[in-house]
Steps between C-alpha positions, in 0.01 A plus 500: 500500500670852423548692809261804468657860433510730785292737351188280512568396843190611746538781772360388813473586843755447773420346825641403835535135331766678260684652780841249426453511128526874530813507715625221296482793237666703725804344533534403161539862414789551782227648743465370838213226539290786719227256597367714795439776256374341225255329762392856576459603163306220378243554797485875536483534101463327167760267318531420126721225381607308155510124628771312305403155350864388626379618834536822714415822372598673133409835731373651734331847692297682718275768577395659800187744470435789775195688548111401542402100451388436107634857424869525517644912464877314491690219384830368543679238346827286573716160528481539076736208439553262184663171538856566331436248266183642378741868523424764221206314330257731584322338808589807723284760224222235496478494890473854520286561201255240678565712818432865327176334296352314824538823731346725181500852638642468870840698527815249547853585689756234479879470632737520177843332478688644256506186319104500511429887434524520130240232411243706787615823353383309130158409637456896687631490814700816580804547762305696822769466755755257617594326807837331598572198659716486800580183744736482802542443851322804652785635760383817750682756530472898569169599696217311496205586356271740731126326416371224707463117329319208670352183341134519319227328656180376374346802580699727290380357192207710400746864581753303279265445223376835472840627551628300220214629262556875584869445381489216187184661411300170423349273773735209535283315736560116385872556487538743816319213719702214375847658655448387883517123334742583239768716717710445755489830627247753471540832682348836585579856528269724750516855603267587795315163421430606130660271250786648243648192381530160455714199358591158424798295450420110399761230443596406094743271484792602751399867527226718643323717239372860694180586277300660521666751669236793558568815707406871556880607460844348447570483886207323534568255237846477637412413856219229286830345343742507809240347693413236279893442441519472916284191542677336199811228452497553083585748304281716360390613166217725344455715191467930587382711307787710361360860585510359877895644465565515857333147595755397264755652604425366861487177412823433244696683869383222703544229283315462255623497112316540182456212269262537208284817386185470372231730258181571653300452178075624458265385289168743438611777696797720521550437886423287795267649660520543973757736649902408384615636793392262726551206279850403543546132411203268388387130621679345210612652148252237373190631662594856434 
């Protein structure tokens, strides 16, 4: 029997049962397997894949949608990986042409490698920003930061929620709920018992990832970060926004070194929308 071209191989949805195949994929492109996150991703959004008649996956994505149930105002999509055997055939443009015809009019943001930017920038994307990837052993130093930290309880949840939503400008309820199970660590900021920040940090592979990372100022996000680096063995690593200059700054000084840069790329409208300023790093590149 003639083994089928990839072209008229079917597009289907992703579940938890695919969770190995799509780390499987993973590592065949040099990433890390990433289990826990693709775990996340699966449940919190949607997966498309390519399934192989050899077995495992041709390819593979996601997308996570924000906003009200049934009517998403934002998309974002990641993990867009081809098995390297099936490299530069076209499977990539055919996920995301499935992705851009499936989501018809709801605005899309993605992480861009350079390697992955031109064929986005071919199918409309445009470069909004860019973030930068640094990892280290966080080391204090200098004086601490002046704004009060302390583990998030159950009850926090709902001022978290509509914190979140004031800043990322979409309601993010389904993924904002998931992060007591999915982190290690989740933390709050308060002033006079009012709420100006909060973060994360949950384990991939041998690191912890800080994301989202979401605070009135820099000092606040920096006392989020050394806090979270305080009750932690691994090193750290998490993706700021490049206009945050000074977090940046802070961080490389106390240990922590860049290692890949990435384009924020938009789909359907010329920015994200939510306040910058308090957006410093996000829950993963691939969930925007």
């Amino acid at each position: 029997m003639a083994t089928p071209s990839l072209s008229s191989l079917p597009i289907r949805r992703l579940t938890l049962r695919d969770l190995h195949a799509c780390a499987d994929l993973s590592e065949d492109r040099g990433w890390p397997r990433e289990e826990h996150k693709w775990g996340f991703l699966l449940t919190a959004g949607t997966g498309y894949g390519i399934d192989d008649p050899d077995g495992g996956l041709v390819g593979a994505c996601t997308v996570t949608e924000y906003g009200p149930f049934g009517q998403p105002s934002l998309a974002a999509i990641g993990m867009v990986l081809v098995a390297e055997r099936h490299a530069r055939q076209g499977v990539g443009r055919r996920l995301m042409r499935h992705v851009l015809s499936d989501r018809g009019t709801i605005p899309l943001t993605l992480h861009a490698t350079p390697s992955g930017r031109p064929l986005y920038e071919e199918l409309g994307f445009k470069v909004t920003g860019r973030a930068e990837m640094v990892r280290g052993r966080f080391t204090p130093g200098g004086p601490g930061p002046r704004v009060g930290t302390r583990a998030a309880t159950a009850e926090d949840l709902p001022a978290i929620l509509r914190y979140d939503e004031e800043v990322f400008g979409a309601d993010r309820t389904p993924i904002i709920t998931r992060l007591p199970a999915f982190a290690d660590q989740l933390r709050v900021a308060e002033e006079d018992g009012r709420l100006i920040g909060y973060a994360a940090a949950w384990p991939n592979m041998d690191t912890h990832v800080v994301g989202p990372l979401i605070a009135r100022d820099t000092e606040t996000a920096k006392a989020l970060l050394a806090s979270l680096a305080a009750h932690t063995d691994r090193p750290l690593r998490t993706d700021i926004d490049v206009r945050h200059e000074e977090l940046l700054t802070w961080v490389k000084e106390r240990g922590l070194a860049p290692i890949a840069d990435n384009a924020v790329m938009t789909c359907g409208i010329t920015e994200l929308p939510g306040d910058w300023t308090r957006r410093f790093a996000p829950l993963t590149v691939a969930a925007g």
